[in-house]
Every structure is written in structure tokens, then in C-alpha cells.
VOBA-812074 format. One record per atom (N, C-alpha, C): residue number from 1; chain; atom name; x, y, z. Coordinates in Angstrom, 1 decimal, decimal comma. Example, Ala and Ser with C-alpha at 12.3 -4.5 7.8 and 13.67 -1.06 7.14 Angstrom:
{n 1; chain A; atom N; xx 13,2; yy -5,7; zz 7,8} $
{n 1; chain A; atom CA; xx 12,3; yy -4,5; zz 7,8} $
{n 1; chain A; atom C; xx 13,2; yy -3,3; zz 7,8} $
{n 2; chain A; atom N; xx 12,8; yy -2,2; zz 7,1} $
{n 2; chain A; atom CA; xx 13,7; yy -1,1; zz 7,1} $
{n 2; chain A; atom C; xx 12,9; yy 0,0; zz 7,9} $
***
This chain:
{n 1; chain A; atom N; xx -161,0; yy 40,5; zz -66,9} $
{n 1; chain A; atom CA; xx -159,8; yy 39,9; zz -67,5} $
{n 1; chain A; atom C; xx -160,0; yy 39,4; zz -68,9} $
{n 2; chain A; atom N; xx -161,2; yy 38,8; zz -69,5} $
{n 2; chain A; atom CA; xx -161,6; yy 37,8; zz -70,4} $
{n 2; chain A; atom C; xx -161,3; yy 39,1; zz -71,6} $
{n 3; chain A; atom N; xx -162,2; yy 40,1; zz -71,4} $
{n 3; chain A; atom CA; xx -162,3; yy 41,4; zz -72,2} $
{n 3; chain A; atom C; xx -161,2; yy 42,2; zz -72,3} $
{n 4; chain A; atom N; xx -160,2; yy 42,3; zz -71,5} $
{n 4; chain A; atom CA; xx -159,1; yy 42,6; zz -71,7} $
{n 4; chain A; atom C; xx -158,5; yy 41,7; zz -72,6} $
{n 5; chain A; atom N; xx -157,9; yy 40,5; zz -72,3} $
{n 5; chain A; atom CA; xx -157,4; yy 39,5; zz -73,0} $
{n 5; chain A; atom C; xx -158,1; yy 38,9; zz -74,4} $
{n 6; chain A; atom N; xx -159,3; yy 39,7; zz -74,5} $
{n 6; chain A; atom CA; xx -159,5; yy 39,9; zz -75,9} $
{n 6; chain A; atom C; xx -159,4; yy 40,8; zz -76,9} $
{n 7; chain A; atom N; xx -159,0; yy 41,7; zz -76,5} $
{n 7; chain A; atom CA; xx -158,9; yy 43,2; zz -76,8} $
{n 7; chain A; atom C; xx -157,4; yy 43,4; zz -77,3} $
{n 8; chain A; atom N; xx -156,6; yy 42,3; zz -76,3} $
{n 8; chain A; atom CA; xx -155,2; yy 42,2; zz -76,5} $
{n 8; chain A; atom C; xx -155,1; yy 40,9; zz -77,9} $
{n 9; chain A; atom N; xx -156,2; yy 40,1; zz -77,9} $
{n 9; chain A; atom CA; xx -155,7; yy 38,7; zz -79,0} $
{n 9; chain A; atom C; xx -156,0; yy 39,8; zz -80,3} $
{n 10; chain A; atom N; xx -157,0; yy 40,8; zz -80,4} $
{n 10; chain A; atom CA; xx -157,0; yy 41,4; zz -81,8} $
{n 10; chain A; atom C; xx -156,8; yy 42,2; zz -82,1} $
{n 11; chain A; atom N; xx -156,2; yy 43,3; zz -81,1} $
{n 11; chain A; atom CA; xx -155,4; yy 44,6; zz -80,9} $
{n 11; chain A; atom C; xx -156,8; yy 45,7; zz -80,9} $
{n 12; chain A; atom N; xx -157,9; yy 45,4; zz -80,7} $
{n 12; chain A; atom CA; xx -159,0; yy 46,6; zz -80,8} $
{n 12; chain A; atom C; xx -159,4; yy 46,5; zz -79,7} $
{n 13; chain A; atom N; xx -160,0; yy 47,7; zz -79,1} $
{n 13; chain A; atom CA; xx -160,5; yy 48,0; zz -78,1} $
{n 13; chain A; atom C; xx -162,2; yy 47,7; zz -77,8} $
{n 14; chain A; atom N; xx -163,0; yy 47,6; zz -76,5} $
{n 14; chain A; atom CA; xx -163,7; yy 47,6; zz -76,5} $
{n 14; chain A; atom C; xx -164,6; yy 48,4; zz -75,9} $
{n 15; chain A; atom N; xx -166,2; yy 48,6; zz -75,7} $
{n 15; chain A; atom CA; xx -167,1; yy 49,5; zz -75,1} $
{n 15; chain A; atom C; xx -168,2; yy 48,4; zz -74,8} $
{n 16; chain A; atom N; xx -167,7; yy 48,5; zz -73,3} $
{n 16; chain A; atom CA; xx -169,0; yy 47,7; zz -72,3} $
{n 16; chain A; atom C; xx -170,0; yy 48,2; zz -71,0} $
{n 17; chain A; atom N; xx -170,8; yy 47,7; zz -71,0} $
{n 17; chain A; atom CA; xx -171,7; yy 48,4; zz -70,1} $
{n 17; chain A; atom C; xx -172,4; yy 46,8; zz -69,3} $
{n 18; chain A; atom N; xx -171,7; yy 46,9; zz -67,8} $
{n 18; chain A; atom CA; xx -171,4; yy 45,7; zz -67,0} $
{n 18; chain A; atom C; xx -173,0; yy 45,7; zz -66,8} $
{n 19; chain A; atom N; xx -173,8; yy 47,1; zz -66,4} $
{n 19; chain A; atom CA; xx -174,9; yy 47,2; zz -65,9} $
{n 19; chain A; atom C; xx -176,3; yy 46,1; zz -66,9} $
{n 20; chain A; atom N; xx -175,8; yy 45,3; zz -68,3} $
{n 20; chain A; atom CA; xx -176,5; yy 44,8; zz -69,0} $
{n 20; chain A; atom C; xx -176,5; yy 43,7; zz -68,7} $
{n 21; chain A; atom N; xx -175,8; yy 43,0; zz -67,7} $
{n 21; chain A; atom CA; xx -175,5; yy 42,1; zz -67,5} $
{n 21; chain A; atom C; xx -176,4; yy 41,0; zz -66,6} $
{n 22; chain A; atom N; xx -177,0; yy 39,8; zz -66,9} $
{n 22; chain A; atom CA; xx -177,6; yy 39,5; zz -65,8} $
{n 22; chain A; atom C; xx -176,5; yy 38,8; zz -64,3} $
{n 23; chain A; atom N; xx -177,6; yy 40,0; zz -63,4} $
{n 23; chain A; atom CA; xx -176,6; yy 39,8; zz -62,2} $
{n 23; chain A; atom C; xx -177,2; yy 40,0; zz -60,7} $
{n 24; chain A; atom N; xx -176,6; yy 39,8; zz -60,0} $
{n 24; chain A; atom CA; xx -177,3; yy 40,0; zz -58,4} $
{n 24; chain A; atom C; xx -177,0; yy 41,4; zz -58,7} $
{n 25; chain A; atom N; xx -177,7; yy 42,4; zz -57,8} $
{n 25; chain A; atom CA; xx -177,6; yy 43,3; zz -57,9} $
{n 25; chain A; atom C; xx -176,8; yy 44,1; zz -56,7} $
{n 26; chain A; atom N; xx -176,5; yy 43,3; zz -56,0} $
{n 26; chain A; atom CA; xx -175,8; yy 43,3; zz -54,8} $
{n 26; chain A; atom C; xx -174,3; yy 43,0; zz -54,7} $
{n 27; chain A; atom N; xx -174,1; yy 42,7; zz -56,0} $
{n 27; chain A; atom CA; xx -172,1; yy 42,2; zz -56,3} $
{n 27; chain A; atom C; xx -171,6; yy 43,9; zz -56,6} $
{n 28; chain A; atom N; xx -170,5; yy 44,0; zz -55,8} $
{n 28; chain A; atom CA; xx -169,7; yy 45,2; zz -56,0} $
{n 28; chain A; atom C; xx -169,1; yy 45,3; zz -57,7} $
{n 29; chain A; atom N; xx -168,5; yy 46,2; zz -57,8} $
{n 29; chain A; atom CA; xx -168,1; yy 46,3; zz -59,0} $
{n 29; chain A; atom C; xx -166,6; yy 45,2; zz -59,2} $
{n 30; chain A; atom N; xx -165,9; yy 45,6; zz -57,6} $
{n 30; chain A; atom CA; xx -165,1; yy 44,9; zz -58,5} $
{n 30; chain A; atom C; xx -165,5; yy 43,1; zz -58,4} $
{n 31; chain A; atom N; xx -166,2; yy 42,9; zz -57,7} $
{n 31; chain A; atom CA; xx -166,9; yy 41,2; zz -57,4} $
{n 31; chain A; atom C; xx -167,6; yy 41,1; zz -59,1} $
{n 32; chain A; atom N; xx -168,1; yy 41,9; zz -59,3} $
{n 32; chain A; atom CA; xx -168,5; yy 41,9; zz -60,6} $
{n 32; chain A; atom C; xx -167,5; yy 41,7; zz -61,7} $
{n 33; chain A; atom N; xx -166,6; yy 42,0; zz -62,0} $
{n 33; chain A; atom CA; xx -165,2; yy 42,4; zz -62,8} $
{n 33; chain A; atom C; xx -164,3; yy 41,4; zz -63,1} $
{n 34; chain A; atom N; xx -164,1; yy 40,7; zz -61,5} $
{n 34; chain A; atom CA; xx -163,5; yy 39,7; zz -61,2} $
{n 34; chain A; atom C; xx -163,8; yy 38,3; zz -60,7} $
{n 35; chain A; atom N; xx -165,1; yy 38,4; zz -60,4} $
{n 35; chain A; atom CA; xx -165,7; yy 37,2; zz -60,3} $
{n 35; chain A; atom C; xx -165,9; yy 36,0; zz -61,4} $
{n 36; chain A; atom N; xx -165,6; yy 34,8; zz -61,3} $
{n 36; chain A; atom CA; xx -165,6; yy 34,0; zz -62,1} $
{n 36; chain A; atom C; xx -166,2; yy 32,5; zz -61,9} $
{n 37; chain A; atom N; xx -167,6; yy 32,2; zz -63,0} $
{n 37; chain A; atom CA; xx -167,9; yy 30,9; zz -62,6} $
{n 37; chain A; atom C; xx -167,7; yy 30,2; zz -64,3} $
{n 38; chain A; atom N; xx -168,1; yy 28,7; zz -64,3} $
{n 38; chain A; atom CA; xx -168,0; yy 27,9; zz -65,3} $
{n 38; chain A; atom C; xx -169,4; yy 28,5; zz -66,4} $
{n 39; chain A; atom N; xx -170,4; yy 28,9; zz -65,8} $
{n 39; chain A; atom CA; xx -171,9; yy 29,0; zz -66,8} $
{n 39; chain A; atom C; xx -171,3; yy 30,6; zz -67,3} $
{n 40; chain A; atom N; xx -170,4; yy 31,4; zz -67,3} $
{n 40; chain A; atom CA; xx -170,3; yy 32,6; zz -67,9} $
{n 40; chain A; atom C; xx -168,9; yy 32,8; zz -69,0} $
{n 41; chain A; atom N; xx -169,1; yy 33,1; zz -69,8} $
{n 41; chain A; atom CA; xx -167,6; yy 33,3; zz -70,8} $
{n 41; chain A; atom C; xx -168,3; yy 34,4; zz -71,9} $
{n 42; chain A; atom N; xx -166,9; yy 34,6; zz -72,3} $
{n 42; chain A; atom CA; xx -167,6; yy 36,2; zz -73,4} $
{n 42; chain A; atom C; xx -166,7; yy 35,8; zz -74,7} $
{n 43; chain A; atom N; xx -168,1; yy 36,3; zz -75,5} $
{n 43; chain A; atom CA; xx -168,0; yy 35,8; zz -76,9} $
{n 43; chain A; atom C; xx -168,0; yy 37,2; zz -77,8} $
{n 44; chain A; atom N; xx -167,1; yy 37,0; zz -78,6} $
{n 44; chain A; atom CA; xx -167,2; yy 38,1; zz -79,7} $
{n 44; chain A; atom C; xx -167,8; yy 37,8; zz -80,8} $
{n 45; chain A; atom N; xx -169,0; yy 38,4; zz -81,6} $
{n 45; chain A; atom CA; xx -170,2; yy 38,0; zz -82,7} $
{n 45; chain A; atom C; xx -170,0; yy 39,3; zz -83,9} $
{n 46; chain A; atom N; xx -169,4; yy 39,2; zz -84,9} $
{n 46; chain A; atom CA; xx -169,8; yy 40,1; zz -85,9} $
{n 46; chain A; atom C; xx -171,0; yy 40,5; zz -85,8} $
{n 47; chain A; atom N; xx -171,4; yy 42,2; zz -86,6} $
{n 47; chain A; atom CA; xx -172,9; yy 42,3; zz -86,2} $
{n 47; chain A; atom C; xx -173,5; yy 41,8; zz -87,2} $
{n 48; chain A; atom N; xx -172,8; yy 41,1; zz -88,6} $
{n 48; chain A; atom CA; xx -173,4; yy 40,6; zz -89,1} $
{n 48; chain A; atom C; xx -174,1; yy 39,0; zz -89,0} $
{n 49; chain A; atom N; xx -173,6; yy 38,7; zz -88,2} $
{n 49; chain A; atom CA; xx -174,0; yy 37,3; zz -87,2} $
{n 49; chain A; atom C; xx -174,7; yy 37,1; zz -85,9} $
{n 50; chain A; atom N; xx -175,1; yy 38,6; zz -85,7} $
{n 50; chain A; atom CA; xx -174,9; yy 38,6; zz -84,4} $
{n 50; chain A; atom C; xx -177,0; yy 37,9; zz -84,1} $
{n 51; chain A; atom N; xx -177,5; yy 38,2; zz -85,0} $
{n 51; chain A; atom CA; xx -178,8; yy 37,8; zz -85,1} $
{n 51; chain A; atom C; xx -179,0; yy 36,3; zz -84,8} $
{n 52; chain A; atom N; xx -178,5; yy 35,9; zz -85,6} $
{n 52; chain A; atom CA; xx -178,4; yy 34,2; zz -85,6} $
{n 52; chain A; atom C; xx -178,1; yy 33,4; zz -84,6} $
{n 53; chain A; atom N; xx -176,4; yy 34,2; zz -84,3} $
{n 53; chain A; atom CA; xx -176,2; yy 34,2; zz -82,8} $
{n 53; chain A; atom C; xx -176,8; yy 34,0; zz -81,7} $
{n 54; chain A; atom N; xx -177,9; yy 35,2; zz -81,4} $
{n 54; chain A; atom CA; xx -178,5; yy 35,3; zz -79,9} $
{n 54; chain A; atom C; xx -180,0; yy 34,2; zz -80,6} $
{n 55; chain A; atom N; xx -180,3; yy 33,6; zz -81,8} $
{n 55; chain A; atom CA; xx -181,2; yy 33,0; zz -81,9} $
{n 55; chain A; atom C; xx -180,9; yy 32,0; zz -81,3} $
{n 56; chain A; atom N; xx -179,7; yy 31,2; zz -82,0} $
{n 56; chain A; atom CA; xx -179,0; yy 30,4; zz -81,8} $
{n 56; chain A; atom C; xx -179,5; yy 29,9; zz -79,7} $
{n 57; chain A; atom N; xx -179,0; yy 30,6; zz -79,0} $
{n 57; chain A; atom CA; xx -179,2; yy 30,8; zz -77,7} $
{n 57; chain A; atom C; xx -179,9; yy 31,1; zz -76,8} $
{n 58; chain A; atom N; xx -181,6; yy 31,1; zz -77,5} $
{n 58; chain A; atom CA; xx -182,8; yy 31,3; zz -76,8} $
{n 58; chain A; atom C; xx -182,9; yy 30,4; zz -76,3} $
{n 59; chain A; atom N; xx -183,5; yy 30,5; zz -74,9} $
{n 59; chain A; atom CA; xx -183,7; yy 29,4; zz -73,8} $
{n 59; chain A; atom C; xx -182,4; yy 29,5; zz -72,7} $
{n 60; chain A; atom N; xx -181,2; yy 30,2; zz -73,0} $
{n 60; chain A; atom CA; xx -180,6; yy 30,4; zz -72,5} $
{n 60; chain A; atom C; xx -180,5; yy 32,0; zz -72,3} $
{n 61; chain A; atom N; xx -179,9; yy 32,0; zz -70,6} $
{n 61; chain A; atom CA; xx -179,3; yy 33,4; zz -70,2} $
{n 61; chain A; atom C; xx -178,6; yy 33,6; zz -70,9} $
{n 62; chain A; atom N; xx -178,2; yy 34,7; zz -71,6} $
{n 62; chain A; atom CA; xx -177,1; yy 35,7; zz -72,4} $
{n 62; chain A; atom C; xx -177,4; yy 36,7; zz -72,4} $
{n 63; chain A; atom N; xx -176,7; yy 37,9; zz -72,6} $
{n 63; chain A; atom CA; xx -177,1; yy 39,4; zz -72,7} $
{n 63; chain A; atom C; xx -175,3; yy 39,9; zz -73,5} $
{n 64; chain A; atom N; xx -176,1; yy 40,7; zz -74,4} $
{n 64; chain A; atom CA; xx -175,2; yy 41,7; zz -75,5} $
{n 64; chain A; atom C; xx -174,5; yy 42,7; zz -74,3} $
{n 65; chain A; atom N; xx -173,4; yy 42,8; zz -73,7} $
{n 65; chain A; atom CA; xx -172,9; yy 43,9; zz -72,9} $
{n 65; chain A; atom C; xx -172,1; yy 45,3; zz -73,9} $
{n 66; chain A; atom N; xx -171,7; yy 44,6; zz -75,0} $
{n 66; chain A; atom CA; xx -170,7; yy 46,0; zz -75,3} $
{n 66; chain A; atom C; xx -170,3; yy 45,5; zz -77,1} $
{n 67; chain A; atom N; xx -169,6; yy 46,3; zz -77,6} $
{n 67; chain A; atom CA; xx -169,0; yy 46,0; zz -78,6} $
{n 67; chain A; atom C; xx -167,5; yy 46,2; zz -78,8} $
{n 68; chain A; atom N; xx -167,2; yy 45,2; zz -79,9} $
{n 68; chain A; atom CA; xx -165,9; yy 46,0; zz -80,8} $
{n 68; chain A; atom C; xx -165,7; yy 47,5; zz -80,8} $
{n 69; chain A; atom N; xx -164,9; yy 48,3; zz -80,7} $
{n 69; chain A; atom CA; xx -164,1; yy 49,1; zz -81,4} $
{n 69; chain A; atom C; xx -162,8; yy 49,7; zz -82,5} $
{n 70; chain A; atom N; xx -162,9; yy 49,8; zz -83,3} $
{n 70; chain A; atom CA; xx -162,1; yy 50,1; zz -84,2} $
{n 70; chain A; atom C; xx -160,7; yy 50,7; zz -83,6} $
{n 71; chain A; atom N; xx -161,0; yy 51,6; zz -82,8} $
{n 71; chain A; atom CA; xx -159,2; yy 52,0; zz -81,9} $
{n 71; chain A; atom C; xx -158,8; yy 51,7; zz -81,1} $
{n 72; chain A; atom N; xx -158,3; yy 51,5; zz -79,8} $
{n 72; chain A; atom CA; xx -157,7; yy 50,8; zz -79,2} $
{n 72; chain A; atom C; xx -158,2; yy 51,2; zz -77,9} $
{n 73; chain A; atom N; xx -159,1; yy 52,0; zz -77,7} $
{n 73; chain A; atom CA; xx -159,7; yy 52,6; zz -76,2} $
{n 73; chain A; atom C; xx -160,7; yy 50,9; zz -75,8} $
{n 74; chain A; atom N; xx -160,1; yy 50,9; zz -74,3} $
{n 74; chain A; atom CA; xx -161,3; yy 50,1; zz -73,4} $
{n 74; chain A; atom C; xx -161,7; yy 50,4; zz -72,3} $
{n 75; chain A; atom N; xx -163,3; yy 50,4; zz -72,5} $
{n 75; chain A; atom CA; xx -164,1; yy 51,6; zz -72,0} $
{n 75; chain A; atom C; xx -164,6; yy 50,2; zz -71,2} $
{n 76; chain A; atom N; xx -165,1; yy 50,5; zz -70,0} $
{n 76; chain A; atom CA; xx -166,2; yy 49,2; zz -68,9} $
{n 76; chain A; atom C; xx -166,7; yy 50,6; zz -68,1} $
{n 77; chain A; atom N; xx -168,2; yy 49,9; zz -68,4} $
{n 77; chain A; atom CA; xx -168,8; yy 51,1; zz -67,7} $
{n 77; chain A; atom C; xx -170,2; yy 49,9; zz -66,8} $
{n 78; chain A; atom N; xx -170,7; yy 50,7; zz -65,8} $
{n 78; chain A; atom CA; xx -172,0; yy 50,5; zz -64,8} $
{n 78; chain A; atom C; xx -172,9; yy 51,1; zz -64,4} $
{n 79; chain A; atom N; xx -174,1; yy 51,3; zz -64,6} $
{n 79; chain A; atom CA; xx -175,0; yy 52,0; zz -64,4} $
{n 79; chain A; atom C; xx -174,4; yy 53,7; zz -64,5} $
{n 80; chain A; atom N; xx -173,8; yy 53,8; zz -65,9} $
{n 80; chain A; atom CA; xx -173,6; yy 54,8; zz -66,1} $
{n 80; chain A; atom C; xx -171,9; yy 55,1; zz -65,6} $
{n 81; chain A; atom N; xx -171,4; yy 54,6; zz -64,1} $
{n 81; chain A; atom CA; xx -170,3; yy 55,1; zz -64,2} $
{n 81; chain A; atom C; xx -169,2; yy 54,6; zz -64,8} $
{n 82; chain A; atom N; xx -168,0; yy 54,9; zz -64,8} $
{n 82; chain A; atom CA; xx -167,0; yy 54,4; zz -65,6} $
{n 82; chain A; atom C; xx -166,2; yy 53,7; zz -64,6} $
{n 83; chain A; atom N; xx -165,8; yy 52,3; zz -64,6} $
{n 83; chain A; atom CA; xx -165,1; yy 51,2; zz -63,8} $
{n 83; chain A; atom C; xx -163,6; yy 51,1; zz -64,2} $
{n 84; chain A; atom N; xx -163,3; yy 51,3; zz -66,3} $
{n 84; chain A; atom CA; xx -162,1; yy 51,1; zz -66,2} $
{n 84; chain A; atom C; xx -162,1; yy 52,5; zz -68,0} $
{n 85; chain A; atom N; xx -161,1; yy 52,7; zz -67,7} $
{n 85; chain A; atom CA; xx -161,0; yy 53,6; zz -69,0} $
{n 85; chain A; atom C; xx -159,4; yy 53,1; zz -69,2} $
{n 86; chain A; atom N; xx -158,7; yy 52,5; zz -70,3} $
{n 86; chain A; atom CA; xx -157,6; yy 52,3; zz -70,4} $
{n 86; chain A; atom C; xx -157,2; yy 51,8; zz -72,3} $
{n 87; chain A; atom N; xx -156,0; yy 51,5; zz -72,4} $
{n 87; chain A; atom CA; xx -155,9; yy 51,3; zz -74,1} $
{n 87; chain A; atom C; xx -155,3; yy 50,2; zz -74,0} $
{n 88; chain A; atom N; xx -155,3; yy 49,6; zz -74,9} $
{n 88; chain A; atom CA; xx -154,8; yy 48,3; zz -75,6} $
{n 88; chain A; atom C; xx -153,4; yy 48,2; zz -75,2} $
{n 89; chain A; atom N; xx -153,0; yy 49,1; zz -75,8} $
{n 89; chain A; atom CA; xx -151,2; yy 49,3; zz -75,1} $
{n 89; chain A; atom C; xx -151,1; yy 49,9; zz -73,7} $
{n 90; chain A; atom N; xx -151,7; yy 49,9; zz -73,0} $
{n 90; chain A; atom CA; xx -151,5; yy 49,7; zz -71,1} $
{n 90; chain A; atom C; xx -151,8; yy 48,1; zz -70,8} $
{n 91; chain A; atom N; xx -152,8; yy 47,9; zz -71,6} $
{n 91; chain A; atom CA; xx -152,9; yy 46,5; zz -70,8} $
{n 91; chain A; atom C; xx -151,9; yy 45,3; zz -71,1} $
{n 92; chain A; atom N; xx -151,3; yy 45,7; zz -72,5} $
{n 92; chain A; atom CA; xx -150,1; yy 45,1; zz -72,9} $
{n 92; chain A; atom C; xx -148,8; yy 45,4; zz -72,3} $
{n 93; chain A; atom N; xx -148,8; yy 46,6; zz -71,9} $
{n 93; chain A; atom CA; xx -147,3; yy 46,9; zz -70,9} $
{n 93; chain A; atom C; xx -147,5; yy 46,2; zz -69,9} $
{n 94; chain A; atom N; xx -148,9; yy 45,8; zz -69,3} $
{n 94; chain A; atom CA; xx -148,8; yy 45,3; zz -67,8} $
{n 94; chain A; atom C; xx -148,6; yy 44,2; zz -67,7} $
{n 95; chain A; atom N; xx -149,6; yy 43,5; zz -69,1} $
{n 95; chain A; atom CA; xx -149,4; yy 41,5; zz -68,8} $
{n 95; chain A; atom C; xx -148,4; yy 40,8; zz -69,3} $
{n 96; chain A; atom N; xx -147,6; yy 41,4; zz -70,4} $
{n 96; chain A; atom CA; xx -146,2; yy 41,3; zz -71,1} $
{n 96; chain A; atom C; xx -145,2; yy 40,7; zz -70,2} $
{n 97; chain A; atom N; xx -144,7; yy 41,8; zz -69,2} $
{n 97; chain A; atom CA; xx -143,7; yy 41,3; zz -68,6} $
{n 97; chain A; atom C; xx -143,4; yy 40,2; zz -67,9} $
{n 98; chain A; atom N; xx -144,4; yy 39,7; zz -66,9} $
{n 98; chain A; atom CA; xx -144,3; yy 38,4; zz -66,1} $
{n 98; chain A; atom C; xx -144,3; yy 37,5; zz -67,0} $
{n 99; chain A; atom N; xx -144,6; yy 37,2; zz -68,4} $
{n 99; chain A; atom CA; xx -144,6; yy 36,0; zz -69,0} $
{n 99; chain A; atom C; xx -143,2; yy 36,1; zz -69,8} $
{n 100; chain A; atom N; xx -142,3; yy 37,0; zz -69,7} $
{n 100; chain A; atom CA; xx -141,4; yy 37,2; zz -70,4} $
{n 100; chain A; atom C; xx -141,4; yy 36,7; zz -71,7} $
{n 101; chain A; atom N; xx -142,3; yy 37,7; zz -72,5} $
{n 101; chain A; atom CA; xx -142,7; yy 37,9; zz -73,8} $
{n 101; chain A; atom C; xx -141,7; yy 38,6; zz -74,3} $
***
């Protein structure tokens, strides 16, 4: 949902790979996807920053999962397979309505 709803704050799509993730290895995909605690949130880092960044955060868990994209495809993938393939404008047709935007 975080990656969605960021993809939607800047209109670009992204490409992630869940499998980078530190994780039990035992959480399903979608326990993985939709699971939510207070020690995890996702950050978006220019790559020009992005050095300083993960310096910034040594000593702590973090892991790089995916990037920006330029077009509007969002790609979530796991050990190679593909979890969600969808665009910017699906995920906006879907969350739009209930908030009567």
C-alpha cells in the first residue's frame, strides 16, 4: 500500500524486488505485501543522495528494494516472480472513489 501510495503522490511508477527485503522467510507473499509494523516505512532517495543516505543509516536494518521509474508501470516482484504488475492510473481508478475525490 506505502509504494502504491507513492507512486500515486508523484504520478511515477515503480520497480521492486520484495525478495531484498530483510524478512522471515516464511511470510507468504501476501503477509509480506500487507503486513505492517512501526520499525518499517519506505523511503524514496534520489540516486544522487542515495550514498549518504544508506551512510546516514549504518547500524541500522535497511535494504534498497526497488526504484523510481520514469513511466507509470508498477512492477513488485519476489524471488523472481511477479506479485503485482499494474499502472499508476489503475491504482488511481481504485482509491479515488471511496474518498470521493
Amino acid at each position: 500500500v506505502s509504494l502504491a501510495e507513492s507512486s500515486l503522490a508523484g504520478r511515477l511508477g515503480c520497480s521492486v524486488d520484495l525478495s531484498k527485503l530483510i524478512q522471515d522467510e516464511n511470510l507468504t507473499d501476501v503477509a509480506l505485501l500487507f503486513s505492517e509494523s512501526q520499525g518499517r516505512f519506505v523511503v524514496s532517495v534520489s540516486p544522487q543522495n542515495a550514498t549518504a543516505f544508506e551512510s546516514a543509516l549504518q547500524g541500522s536494518a535497511f535494504a534498497c528494494i526497488g526504484e523510481v521509474v520514469s513511466g507509470n508501470a508498477i512492477q513488485v516482484h519476489r524471488a523472481g516472480k511477479t506479485l503485482i504488475e499494474t499502472t499508476v492510473e489503475a491504482v488511481l481508478e481504485k482509491w479515488q472513489p471511496p474518498l470521493n475525490l
